[in-house]
C-alpha positions in Angstrom: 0.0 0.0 0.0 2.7 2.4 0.9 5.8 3.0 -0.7 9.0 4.6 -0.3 11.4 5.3 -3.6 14.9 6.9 -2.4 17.2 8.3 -5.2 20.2 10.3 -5.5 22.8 7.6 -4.6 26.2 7.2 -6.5 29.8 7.8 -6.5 31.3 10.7 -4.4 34.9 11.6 -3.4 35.8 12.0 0.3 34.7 15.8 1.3 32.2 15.6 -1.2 28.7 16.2 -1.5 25.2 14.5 -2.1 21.8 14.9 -1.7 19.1 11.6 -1.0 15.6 11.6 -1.7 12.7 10.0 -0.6 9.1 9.8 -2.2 6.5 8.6 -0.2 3.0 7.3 -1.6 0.0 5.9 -1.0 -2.0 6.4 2.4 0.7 8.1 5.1 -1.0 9.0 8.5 0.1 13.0 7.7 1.7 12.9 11.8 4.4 10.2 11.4 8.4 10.3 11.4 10.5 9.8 8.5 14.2 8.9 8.4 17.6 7.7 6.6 18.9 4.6 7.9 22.5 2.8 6.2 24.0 0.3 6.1 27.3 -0.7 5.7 29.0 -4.0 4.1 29.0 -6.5 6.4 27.4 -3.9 9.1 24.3 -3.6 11.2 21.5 -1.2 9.8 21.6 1.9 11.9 19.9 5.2 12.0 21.2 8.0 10.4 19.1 10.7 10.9 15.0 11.0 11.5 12.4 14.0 11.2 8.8 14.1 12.5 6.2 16.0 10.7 6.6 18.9 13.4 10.3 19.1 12.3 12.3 17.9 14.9 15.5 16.0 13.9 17.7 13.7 15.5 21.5 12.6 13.8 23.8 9.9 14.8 26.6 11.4 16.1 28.7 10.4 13.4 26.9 12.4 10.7 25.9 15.5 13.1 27.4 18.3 11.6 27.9 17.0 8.4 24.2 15.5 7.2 20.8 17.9 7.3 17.5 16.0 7.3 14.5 18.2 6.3 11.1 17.3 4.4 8.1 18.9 2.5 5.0 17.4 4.3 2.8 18.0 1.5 4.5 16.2 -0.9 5.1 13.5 2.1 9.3 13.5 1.0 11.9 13.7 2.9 15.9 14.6 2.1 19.0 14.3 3.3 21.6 16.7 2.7 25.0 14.9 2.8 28.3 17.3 3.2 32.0 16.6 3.9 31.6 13.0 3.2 34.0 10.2 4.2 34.8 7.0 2.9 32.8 5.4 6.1 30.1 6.8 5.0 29.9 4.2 2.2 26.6 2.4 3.0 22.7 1.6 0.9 20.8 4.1 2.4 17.2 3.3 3.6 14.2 5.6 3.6 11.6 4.8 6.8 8.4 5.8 7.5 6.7 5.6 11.1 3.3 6.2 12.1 0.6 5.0 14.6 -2.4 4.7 12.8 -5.6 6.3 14.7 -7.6 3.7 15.5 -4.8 1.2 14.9 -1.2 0.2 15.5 2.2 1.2 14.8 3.0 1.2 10.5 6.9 1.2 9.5 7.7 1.1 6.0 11.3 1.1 4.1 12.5 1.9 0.8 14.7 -0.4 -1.4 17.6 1.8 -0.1 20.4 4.0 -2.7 24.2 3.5 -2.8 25.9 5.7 -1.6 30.0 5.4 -2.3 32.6 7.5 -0.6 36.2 6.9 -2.4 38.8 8.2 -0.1 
């Protein structure tokens, strides 16, 4: 029912720059949380960064500093701004949606993910 397309993945030199998007669609609870989690080869999945609808942002603290996470609500998408990469930042990148449905329980729905490749 829902679905989450990320894009703008690909090859980037250390202190580089790129910017991931996310496309949600279908039907998204408009209050729900939307992040960018990676992961690495041969690595657990972890949490990059996350935004709720209201706009308030958490970052790992390897990637505060460096990564921005913002969205457009109506348009239910959801970026991330990567600066100053480095080569451990090499990692598929995974777009997740949270929300508790009203009269329901918790939905969580991921994206495909997007390479993203740091050469040092």
């Amino acid at each position: 029912q829902v679905q989450l397309v990320e894009s703008g993945g690909g090859l980037v030199q250390a202190g580089g720059s790129l910017r991931l998007s996310c496309a949600a669609s279908g039907s998204i609870f408009s209050s729900n949380t939307m992040a960018w989690y990676r992961q690495a080869p041969g690595k657990q999945r972890e949490l990059v960064a996350a935004i709720t609808s209201l706009g308030s942002t958490n970052y790992a603290d390897s990637v505060k500093g460096r990564f921005t996470i913002s969205r457009v609500n109506a348009l239910n998408t959801v970026y991330l701004q990567m600066d100053r990469l480095q080569p451990e930042d090499t990692a598929v990148y995974y777009c997740n949606a949270k929300w508790k449905e009203p009269l329901g329980g918790l939905m969580d729905y991921w994206g495909k993910g997007t390479l993203v490749t740091v050469s040092s």
